[in-house]
N, C-alpha and C positions, 0 to 999 in steps of 0.2 A: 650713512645707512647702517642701522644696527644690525647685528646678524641673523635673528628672528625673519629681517624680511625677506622673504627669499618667495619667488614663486612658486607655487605651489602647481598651477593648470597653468597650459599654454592652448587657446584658444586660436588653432589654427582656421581661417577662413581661406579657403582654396579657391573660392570663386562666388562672387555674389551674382552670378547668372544659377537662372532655378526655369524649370518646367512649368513650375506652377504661379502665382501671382495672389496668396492669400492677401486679405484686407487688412488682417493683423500683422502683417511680419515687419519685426523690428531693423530691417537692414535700412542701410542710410537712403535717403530716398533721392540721393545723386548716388551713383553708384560708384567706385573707385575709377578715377580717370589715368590711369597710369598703367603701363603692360603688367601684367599676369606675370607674378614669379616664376622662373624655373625651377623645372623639377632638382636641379640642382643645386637652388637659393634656399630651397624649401628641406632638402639634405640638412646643408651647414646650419639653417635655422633651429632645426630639428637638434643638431650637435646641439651646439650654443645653447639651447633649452639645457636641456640633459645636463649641460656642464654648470650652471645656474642653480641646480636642484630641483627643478621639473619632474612632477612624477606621474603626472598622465598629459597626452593630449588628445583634447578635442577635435577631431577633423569635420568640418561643419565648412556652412558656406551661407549662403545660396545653397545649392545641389552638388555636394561634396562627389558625386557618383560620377559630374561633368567631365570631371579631372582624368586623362588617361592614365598617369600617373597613378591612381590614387593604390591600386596594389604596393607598386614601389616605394611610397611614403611609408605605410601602415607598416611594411617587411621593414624600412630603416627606423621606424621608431621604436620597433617591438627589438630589435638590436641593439637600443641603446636601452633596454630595458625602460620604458617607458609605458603604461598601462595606456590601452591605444583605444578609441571610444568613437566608433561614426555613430554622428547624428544627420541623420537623413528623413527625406520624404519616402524613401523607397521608390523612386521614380528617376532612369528609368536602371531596375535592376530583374537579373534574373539568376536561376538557382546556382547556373554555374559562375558567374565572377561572384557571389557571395561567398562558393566555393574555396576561390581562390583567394578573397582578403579573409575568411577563416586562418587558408593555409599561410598565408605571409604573416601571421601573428594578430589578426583583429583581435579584441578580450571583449565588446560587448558593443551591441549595436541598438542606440536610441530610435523608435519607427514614427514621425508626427500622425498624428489621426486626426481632422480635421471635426470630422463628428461624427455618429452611427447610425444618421440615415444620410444614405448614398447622395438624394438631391442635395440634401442642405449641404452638406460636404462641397460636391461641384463648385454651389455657388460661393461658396468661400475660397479656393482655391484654382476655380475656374476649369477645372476639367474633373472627370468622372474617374476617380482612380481609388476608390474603396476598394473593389475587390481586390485588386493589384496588391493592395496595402496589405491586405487580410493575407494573401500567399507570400506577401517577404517575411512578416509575422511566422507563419506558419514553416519556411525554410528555414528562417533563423532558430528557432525551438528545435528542430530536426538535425541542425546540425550541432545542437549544442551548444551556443555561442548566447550568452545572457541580455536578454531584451526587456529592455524599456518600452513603453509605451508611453509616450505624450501626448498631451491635449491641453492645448491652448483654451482657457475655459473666457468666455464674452459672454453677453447679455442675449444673443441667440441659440447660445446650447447648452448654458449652466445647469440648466431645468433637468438637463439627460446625465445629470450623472450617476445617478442608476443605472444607466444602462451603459456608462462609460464604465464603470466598476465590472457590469459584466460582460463588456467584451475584454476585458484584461483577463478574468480570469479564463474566458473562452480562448484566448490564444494562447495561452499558458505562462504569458508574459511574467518575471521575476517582481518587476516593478511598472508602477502605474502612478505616471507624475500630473496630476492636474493643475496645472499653472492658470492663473489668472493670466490677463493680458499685460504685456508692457509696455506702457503707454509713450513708447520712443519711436523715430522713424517714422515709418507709415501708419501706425496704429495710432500714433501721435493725430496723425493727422483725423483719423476716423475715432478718434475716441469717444465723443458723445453716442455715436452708434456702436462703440461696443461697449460700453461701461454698465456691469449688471449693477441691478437696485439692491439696496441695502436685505432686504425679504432676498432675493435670491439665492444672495451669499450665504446668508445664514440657512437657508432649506438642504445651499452644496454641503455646508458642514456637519450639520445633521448626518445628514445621509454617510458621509464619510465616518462620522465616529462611530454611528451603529453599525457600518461595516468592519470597522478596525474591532470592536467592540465581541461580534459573532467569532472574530478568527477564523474565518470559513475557509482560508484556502492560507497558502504561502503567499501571496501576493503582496507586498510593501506597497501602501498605500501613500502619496504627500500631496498634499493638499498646502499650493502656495496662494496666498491671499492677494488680492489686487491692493497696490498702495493706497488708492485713492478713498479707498473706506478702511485703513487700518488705526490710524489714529496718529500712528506714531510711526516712524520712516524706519523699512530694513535697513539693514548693513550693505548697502549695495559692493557687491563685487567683494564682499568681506572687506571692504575698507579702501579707496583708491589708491592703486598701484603697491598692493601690500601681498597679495595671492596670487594674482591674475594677471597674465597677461595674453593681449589676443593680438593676432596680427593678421591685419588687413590683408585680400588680394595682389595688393599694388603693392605690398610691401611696411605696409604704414605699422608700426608699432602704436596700442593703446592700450589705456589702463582699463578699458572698457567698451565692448562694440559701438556702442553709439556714440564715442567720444567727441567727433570729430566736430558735433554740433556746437563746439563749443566753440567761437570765432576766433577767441585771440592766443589757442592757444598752437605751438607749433611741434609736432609730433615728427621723430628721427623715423626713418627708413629703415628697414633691416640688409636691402640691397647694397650702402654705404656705410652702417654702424652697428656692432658687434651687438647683442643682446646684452651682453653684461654692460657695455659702455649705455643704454639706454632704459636699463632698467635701474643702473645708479645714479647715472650722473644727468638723465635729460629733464628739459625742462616741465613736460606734459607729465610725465611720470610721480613729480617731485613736487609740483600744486599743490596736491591734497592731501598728501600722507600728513600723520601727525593731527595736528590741532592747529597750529599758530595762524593758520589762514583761515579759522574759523570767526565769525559776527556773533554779534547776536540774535537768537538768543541761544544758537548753539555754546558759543564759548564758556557760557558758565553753568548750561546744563549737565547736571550728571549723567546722563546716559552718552554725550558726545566720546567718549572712550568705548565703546560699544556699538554705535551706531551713525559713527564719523557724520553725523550732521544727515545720513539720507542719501540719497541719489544727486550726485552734482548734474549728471544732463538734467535731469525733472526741475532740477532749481532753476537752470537758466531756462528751459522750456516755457516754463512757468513763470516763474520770476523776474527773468530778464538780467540775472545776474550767477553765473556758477559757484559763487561763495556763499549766498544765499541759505539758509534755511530750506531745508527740501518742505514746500509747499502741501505735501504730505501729513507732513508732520501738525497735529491741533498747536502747537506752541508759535507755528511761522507767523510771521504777520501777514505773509502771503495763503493762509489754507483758508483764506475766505474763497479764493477762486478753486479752489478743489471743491468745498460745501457748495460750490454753486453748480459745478460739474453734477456732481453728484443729482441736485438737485432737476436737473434739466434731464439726466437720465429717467430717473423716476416717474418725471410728469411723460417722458417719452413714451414709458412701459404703459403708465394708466392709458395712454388714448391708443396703444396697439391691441392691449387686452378687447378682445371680444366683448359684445353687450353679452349680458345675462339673460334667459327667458329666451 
């Protein structure tokens, strides 16, 4: 391992049990079969990062709020000096433990939004918790603590992002992250119902550059694009097992939440194996770094130093092979079944669209 690689995020998931049950969410759609870390596994974890080079973590789940613990993490990671980040549904929270993971050192709290009208919302997530959402929003600005707002953006509420835009700047939100869907996990499974058409994507961008464009407010606008109409494959995860590293409920060490999709490969514990010993030396980790396990036509593309060949889960989703060319990509021999995705999308949107007259 050269010295450059060192993690950057530790992607702690404390629990893939959630209140809610959206259509798009990327958690594995077996859920971790193995007991729930102690809060004292979750400690030493927390060291081990910190001693790696770790310089924020992510506390996420499922519903990171599950956790009785989750005061007692945020206070030990903000002690090892670590910039400490919950991403929640805001569900279930109230003014005072937000109170108190202020006081144990929280630095900034991501809020998901489903969408901004209350029914559509429901049915996405399956219970009615807008307003709920709108007052964590509204505690977290009051206390001072810097909030994100996310939105999962799909082919049912891409069209609102006007008005996604202004409920961010209505809750005084610092930053307002409109992600496309990722089509791993459950999304995976529902992807033809949620893949917006090419026209839509393009209306979201619009919309977003002429708001970036007015300056209206302080609000940091990002606008992440769905793979499946990009052309050409992100850098998933900055590169696998080169920034990132996330660790499972059960304990499972990955180079990426949806790893595990991959069948053959076999991922260390952190309940039996040190962080450093599986962030250098294990075998899931050390797959994909580099290039030398790259095919073609990633290996002799220029961009593969850049953009490590795409998303390894998408290839094998897709592909039926993790070394594969991310199917994303116009170069794979595989992005014919992306254009046909695409394609099946489209003809979906033409026969929901309303007659005219």
């Amino acid at each position: 391992m050269t010295s450059e690689l060192r993690p950057y995020t530790l992607i702690a998931e404390l629990t893939h049990a959630c209140p809610l049950s959206c259509s798009y969410c990327s958690n594995p759609t077996s859920r971790s079969q193995g007991p729930a870390l102690s809060t004292e596994t979750w400690r030493r974890v927390l060291e081990e990062a910190a001693d790696l080079g770790v310089l924020q973590v992510h506390l996420t789940g499922g519903e990171p709020l599950l956790r009785k613990d989750l005061e007692e993490l945020v206070a030990r990671a903000r002690a090892l000096d670590l910039f400490v980040v919950l991403i929640t549904s805001g569900v279930p929270l109230d003014r005072e433990r937000l109170g108190r993971l202020k006081q144990a050192g929280l630095d900034a709290l991501q809020l998901s939004f489903q969408d901004v009208v209350p029914e559509a919302a429901a049915q996405v997530c399956g219970k009615d918790v807008f307003q709920a959402k709108r007052r964590v929003a509204e505690w977290t600005v009051a206390l001072g603590i810097p909030l994100t707002v996310n939105v999962v953006l799909h082919a049912g509420n891409i069209d609102r992002v006007p008005e996604f835009l202004a409920l961010g700047r209505e809750l005084g939100a610092d930053r307002l992250e409109l992600a496309n869907t990722q089509y791993l996990g459950h999304a995976f499974q529902q992807r033809e119902a949620l893949l917006p058409s090419a026209s839509q994507i393009q209306r979201a961008r619009e919309v977003v550059r002429a708001a970036l464009a007015r300056h209206e407010s302080g609000l940091e606008v990002v606008l992440v694009l769905p793979d499946y109409h990009a052309g050409r494959p992100r850098a998933c995860m900055s590169g696998w097992g080169t920034r990132y590293l996330v660790v499972a409920p059960d304990g499972l060490a990955l180079p990426c939440h949806a790893a595990t999709c991959i069948p053959h490969l076999h991922f260390e514990n952190v309940a039996s194996t040190s962080l450093h010993e599986i962030w250098t030396e294990s075998e899931a980790f050390r797959a994909f770094r580099g290039e030398a396990w790259m095919q073609e036509p990633c290996r002799s593309c220029a961009d593969r130093s850049h953009d490590f060949g795409g998303c390894r889960c998408q290839a094998y989703l897709l592909a039926g092979d993790a070394r594969a060319a991310d199917p994303a990509c116009e170069l794979s021999p595989d992005h014919a079944r992306v254009v046909a995705l695409r394609a099946r999308a489209e003809q979906r949107l033409l026969e929901l669209r309303p007659p005219r007259g």
